[in-house]
MARKEKOL-716440 format. One line per field, with one value per residue (C-alpha): residue in three letters; chain; x, y, z. Coordinates in steps of 0.2 Angstrom, whole numbers. Layout:
N
r = ALA|...;
c = A|...;
x = X|...;
y = Y|...;
z = Z|...;
***
This chain:
486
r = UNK|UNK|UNK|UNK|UNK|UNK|UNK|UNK|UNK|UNK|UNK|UNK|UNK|UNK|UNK|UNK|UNK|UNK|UNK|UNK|UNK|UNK|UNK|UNK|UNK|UNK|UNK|UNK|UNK|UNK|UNK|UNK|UNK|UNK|UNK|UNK|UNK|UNK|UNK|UNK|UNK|UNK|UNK|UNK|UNK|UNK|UNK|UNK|UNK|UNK|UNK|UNK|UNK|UNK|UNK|UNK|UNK|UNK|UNK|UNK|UNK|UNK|UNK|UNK|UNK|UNK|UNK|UNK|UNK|UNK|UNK|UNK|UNK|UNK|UNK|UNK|UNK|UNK|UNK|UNK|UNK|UNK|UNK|UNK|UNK|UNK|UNK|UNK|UNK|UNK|UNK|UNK|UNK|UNK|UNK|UNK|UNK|UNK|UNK|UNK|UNK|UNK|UNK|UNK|UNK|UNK|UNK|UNK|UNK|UNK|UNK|UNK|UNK|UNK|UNK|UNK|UNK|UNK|UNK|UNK|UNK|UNK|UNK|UNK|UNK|UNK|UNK|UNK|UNK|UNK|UNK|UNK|UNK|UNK|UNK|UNK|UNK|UNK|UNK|UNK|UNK|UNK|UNK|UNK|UNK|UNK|UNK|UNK|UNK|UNK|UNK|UNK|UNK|UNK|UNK|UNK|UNK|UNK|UNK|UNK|UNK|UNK|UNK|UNK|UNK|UNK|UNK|UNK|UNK|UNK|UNK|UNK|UNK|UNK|UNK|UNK|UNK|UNK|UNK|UNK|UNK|UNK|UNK|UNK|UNK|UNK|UNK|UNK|UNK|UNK|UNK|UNK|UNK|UNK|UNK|UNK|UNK|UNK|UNK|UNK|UNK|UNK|UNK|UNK|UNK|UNK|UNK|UNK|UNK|UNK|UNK|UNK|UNK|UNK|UNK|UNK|UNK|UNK|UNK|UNK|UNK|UNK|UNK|UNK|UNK|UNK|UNK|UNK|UNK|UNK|UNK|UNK|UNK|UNK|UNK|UNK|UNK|UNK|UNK|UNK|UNK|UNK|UNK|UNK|UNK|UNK|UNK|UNK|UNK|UNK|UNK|UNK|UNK|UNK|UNK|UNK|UNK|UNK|UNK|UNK|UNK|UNK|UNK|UNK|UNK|UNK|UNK|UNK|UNK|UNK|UNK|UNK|UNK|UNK|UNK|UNK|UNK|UNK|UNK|UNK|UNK|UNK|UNK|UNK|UNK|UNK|UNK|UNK|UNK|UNK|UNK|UNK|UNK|UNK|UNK|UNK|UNK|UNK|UNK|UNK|UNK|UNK|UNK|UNK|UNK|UNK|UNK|UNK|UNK|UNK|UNK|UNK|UNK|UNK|UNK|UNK|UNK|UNK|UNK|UNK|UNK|UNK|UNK|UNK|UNK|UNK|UNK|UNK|UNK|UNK|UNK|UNK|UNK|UNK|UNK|UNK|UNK|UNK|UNK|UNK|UNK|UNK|UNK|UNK|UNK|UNK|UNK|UNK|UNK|UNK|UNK|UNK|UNK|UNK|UNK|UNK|UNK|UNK|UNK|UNK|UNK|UNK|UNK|UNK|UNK|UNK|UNK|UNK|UNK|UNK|UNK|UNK|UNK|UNK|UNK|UNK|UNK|UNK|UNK|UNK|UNK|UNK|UNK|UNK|UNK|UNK|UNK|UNK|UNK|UNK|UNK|UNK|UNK|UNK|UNK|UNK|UNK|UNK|UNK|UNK|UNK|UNK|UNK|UNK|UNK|UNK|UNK|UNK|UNK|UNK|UNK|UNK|UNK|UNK|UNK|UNK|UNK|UNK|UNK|UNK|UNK|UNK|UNK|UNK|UNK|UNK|UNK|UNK|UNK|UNK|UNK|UNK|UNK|UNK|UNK|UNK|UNK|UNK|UNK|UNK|UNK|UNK|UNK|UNK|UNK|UNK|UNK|UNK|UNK|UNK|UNK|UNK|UNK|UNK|UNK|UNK|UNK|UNK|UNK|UNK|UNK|UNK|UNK|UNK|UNK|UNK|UNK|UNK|UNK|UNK|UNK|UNK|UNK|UNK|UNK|UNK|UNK|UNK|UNK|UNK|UNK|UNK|UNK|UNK|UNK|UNK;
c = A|A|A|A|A|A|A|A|A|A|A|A|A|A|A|A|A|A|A|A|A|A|A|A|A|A|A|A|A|A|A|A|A|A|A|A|A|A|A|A|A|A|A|A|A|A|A|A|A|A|A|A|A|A|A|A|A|A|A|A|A|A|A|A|A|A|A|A|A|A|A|A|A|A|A|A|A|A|A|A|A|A|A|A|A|A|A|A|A|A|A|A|A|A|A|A|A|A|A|A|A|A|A|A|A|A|A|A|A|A|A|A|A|A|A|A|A|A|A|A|A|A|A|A|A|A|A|A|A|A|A|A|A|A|A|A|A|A|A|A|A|A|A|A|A|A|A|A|A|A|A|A|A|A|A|A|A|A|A|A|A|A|A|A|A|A|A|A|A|A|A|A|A|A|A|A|A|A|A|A|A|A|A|A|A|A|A|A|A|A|A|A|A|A|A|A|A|A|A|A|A|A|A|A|A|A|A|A|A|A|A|A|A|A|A|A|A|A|A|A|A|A|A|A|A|A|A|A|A|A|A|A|A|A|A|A|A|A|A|A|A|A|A|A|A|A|A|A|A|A|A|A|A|A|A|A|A|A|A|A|A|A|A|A|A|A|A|A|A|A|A|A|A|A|A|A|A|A|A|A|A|A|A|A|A|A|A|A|A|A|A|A|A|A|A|A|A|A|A|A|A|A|A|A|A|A|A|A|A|A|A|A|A|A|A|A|A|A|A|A|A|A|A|A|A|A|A|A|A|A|A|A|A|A|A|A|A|A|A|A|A|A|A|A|A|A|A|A|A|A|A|A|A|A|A|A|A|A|A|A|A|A|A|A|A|A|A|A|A|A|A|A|A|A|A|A|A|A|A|A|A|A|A|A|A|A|A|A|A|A|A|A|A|A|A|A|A|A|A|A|A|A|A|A|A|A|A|A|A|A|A|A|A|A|A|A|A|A|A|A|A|A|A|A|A|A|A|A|A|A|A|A|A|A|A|A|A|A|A|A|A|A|A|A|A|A|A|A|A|A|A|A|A|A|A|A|A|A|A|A|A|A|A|A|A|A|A|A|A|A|A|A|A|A|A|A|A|A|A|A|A|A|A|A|A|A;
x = -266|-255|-243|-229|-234|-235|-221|-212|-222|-218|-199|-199|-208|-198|-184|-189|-193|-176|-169|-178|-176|-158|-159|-169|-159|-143|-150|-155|-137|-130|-143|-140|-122|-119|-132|-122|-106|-112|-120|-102|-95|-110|-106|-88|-88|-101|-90|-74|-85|-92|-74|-69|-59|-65|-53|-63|-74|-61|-58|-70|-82|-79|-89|-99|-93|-92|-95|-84|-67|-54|-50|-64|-55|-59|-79|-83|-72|-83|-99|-94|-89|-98|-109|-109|-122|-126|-145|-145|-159|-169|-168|-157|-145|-127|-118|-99|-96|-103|-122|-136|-148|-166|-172|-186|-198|-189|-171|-178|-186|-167|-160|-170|-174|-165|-152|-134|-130|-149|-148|-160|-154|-166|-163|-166|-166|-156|-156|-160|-148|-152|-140|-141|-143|-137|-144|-136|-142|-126|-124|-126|-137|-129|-142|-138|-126|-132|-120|-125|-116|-124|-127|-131|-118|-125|-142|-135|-127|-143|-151|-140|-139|-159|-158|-146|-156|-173|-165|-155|-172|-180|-165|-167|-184|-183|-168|-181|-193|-183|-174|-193|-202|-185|-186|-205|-204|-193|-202|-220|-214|-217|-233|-241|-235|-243|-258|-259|-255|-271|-282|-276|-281|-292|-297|-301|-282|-273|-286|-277|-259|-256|-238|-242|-243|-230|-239|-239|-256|-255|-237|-230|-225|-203|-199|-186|-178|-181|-192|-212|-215|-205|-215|-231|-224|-224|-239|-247|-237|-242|-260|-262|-253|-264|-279|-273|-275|-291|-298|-287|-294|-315|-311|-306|-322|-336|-330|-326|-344|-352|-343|-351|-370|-369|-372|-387|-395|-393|-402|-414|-418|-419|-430|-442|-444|-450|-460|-470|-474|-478|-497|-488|-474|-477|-479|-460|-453|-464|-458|-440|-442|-447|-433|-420|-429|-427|-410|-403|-412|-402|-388|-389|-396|-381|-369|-377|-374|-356|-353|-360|-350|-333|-337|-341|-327|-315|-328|-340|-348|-346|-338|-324|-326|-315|-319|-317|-313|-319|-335|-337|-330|-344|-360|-351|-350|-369|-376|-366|-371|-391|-389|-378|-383|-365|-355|-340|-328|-322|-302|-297|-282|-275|-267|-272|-290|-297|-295|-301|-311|-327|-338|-350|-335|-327|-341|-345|-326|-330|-346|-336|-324|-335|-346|-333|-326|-344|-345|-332|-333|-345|-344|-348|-339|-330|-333|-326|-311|-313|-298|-295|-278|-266|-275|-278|-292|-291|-305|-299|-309|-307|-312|-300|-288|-278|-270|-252|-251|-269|-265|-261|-275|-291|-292|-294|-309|-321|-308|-315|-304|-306|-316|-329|-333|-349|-352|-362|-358|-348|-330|-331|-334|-314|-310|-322|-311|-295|-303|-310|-289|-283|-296|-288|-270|-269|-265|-274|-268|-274|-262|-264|-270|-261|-271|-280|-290|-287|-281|-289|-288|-282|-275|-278|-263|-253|-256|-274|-273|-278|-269|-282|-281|-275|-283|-290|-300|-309|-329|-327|-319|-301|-306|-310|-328|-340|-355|-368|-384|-400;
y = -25|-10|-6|-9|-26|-31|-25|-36|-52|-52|-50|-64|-74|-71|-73|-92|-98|-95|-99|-114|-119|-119|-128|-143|-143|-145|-158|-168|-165|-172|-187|-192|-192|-203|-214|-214|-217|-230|-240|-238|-246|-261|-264|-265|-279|-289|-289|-296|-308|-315|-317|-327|-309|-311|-300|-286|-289|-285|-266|-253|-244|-226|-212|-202|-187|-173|-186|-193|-200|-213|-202|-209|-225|-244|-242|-233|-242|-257|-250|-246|-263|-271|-286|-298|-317|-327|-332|-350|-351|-361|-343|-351|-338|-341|-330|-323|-308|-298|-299|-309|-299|-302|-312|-303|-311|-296|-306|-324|-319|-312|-327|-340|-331|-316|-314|-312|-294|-291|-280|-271|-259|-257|-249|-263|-261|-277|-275|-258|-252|-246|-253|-250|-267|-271|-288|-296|-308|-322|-331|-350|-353|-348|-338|-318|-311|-298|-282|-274|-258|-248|-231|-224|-211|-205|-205|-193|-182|-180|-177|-165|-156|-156|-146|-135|-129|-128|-117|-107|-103|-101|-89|-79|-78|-66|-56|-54|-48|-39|-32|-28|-19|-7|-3|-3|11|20|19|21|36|47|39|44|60|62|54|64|81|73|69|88|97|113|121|140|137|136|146|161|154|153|151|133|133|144|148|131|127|115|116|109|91|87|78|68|56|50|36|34|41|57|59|55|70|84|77|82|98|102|98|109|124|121|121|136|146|140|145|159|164|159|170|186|179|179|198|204|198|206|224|221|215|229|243|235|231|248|257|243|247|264|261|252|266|278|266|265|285|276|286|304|302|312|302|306|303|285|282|286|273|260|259|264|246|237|244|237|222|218|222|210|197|199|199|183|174|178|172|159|155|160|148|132|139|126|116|112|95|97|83|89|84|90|108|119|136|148|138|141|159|162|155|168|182|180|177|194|205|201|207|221|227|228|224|210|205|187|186|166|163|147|136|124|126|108|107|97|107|112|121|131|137|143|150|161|167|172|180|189|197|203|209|217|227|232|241|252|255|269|278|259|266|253|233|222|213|195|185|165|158|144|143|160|172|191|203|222|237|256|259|272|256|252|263|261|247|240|228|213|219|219|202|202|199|214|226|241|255|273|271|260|267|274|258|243|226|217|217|199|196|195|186|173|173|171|155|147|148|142|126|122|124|144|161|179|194|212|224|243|241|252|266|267|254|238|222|207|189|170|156|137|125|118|100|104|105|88|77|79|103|106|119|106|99|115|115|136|145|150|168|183|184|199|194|204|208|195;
z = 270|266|253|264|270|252|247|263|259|239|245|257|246|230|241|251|233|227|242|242|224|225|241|235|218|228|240|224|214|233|234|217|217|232|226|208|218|229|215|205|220|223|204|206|219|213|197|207|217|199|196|212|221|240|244|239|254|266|260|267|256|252|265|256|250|263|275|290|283|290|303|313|316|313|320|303|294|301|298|279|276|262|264|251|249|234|229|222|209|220|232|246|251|254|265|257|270|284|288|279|267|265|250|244|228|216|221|220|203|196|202|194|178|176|161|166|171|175|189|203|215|233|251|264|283|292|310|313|300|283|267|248|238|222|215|198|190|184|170|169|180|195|200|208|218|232|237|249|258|275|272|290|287|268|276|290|279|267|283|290|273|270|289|284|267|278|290|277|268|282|289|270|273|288|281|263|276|286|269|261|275|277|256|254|271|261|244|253|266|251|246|263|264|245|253|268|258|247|262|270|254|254|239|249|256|240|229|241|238|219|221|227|246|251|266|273|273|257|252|237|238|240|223|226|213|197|197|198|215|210|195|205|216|202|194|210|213|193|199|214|203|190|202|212|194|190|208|206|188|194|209|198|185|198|205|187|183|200|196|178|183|198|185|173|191|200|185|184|203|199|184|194|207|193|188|205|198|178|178|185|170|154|137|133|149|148|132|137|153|144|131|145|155|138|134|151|150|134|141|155|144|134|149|157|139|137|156|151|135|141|155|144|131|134|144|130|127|108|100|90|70|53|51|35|40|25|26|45|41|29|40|53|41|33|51|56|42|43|62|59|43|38|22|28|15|17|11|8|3|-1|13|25|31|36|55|71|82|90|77|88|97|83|74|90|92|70|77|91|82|67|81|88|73|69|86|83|65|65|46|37|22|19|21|35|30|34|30|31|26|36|50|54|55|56|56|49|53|51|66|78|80|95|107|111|128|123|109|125|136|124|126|147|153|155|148|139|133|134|117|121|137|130|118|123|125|142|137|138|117|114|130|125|105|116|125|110|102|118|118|100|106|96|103|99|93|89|82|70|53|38|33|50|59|68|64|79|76|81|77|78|83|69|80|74|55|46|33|21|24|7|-3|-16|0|4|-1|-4|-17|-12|-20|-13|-11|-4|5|1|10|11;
***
């Protein structure tokens, strides 16, 4: 059963029931309060019979109300007349007016025993016609007096009326229907074209439109409204925009990363030519082989591990956990300087340093940037400058700095400026640092350092600084420390 069939049934089913609760709560209101005057008429007769009025046989009982008046002539006024018999105590009946009633145990009972003004009210049916009978029990031993009224024409109406609410509800059940399938059209016309845009979907077609479909094959869904279909319609149209940049940004990563492999590979092919010749090579130009081989292997072992890692950067399985930055700063710094061989000054300064993160991502980004500096800070003669305060981690070098329209670009993937053409590494070590601040909701930055140098670094998000961040928290000395050499 569709959407739209529900929506039709609940409708018509909310509507019947209303329909029909007002309906049956009428009928009964109705019913009740032509029983209630009926029984105030029995009661008034049988109280002027008590008291010797026979006259009040002679006046036609009142029509129900809503029902046939006077105006039908002396037949109704005949068939309204009331009836009227007394019940000795021994049971035998004595006819006063119209038609006799049956005597049933209930009445004989009243009249033998019953205390004066002891009543019981019953529907009877004399000669094919139905009357309402009130029986009173009278004082002295006179036994009971039966009234009795026909009510043919109450029992029409209550009839007539009970039709009129079955076909009422059943007349609002097909309008609710009617009513529901026309709205829930409405409402699930924009579900099945966000359906069929779902079921139509290609990846390849959109991953070559990221301005969200403009060439009609996966156009961007109509939002129209305000209510939860129209935000189901931009969630979806966020979705496809967001999936056009990711096949979009996995397209330029898979043919920056074959322009960067196709170099390592050429001269590895070329190596393995010469090597075919290995025996005919002098002992220089073997030695020179073998380290040119091992120097390209590195290189595309290195470059297959920072693939790697700037694709798990904001992918990782990691749980995140309360992190303390100059500590992790430190671990980065020490594991830095035994590979390097160089001096890094870590800087931390009081401010808020406990944060929720992933450590090995942030510990690699650290790693990255001192990396980084190393590279291009030839002379040594003075230490690397690592500094932690608020949330923030810069790494200063003295290295030839940035050039002027480079500062925004040094953290693209695979970019390598005019300066570090003839350096190794990928370019991919900062791209990985600007993808580690992104997955902790920070930015990147590089900029000139005074004096000469550069200045590269991130931030973490301020959503990501913990309660418990003060300095007081922190397991590391606030101080400036050096590291030295192990």
């Amino acid at each position: 059963m569709n959407v739209r069939t529900r929506f039709a049934l609940a409708f018509a089913a909310v509507a019947v029931t209303v329909a029909a609760l007002v309906g049956v709560l009428s009928y009964t209101a109705a019913a009740n309060r032509i029983e209630n005057e009926l029984d105030r008429t029995l009661q008034t007769a049988t109280t002027a019979l008590a008291n010797g009025q026979d006259g009040v046989l002679d006046a036609p009982a009142p029509g129900p109300p809503g029902g046939p008046g006077r105006g039908r002539g002396d037949r109704f006024d005949e068939e309204r007349q009331l009836v009227a018999q007394a019940v000795a105590p021994d049971g035998t009946p004595t006819l006063l007016g119209g038609r006799a009633l049956p005597v049933s145990p209930a009445t004989r009972a009243l009249a033998a025993a019953g205390r004066a003004g002891d009543s019981d009210v019953t529907e009877v049916e004399v000669g094919g016609e139905a009357f309402r009978v009130m029986t009173t029990a009278l004082s002295g031993g006179r036994g009971a007096l039966q009234v009795g009224v026909d009510i043919e024409d109450t029992q029409r109406v209550l009839n007539g009326m009970a039709m009129e609410v079955t076909w009422a509800s059943l007349a609002v059940l097909l309008i609710a229907a009617g009513a529901g399938w026309l709205l829930a059209g409405r409402i699930t016309a924009r579900l099945a074209r966000l359906a069929r845009q779902a079921e139509h979907f290609d990846l390849d077609d959109i991953g070559r439109d990221t301005d969200g479909g403009t060439d009609g094959t996966v156009a961007p869904l109509p939002v129209e409204g305000h209510d939860e279909v129209a935000r189901l319609s931009a969630s979806f149209n966020t979705m496809l925009a967001r999936l056009a940049a990711a096949r979009d940004a996995q397209e330029r990563l898979v043919q920056d990363a074959a322009h960067e492999l196709r170099t390592p590979l050429t001269s590895l092919r070329t190596n393995a030519s010469v090597l075919s010749r290995f025996a005919e090579l002098s002992p220089d130009a073997r030695g020179r082989l073998v380290a040119d081989v091992q120097g390209e292997t590195r290189e595309l072992s290195q470059l297959v591990e920072e693939l790697v890692e700037l694709a798990l950067a904001r992918r990782s399985d990691e749980p995140e956990q309360p992190l303390d930055l100059a500590s992790l700063a430190h671990r980065a710094a020490e594991r830095v300087q035994r590979r390097t061989g160089r001096a890094i000054h870590v800087d931390v300064t009081a401010g808020a340093h406990v944060i929720r993160g992933h450590r090995h991502g942030l510990e690699r980004a650290v790693g990255n940037l001192l990396e980084n500096a190393a590279k291009f800070d030839h002379d040594g003669t003075e230490p690397i400058v690592l500094h932690v305060g608020d949330g923030e981690v810069v790494v200063a070098d003295r290295g030839p700095g940035i050039a002027a329209g480079e500062a925004e670009r040094v953290f693209d993937r695979f970019y390598r400026s005019d300066t570090a053409r003839g350096l190794p590494g990928s370019g991919l070590g900062l791209a990985i640092v600007s993808d580690v601040a992104a997955a902790h909701d920070g930015d990147v930055f590089a900029r000139r350092r005074t004096g000469g140098g550069a200045e590269v670094g991130f931030r973490i998000g301020a959503s990501r600084f913990l309660p418990d961040s003060n300095p007081g928290h922190v397991t590391v000395s606030t101080e400036s420390a050096s590291i030295e050499e192990t």
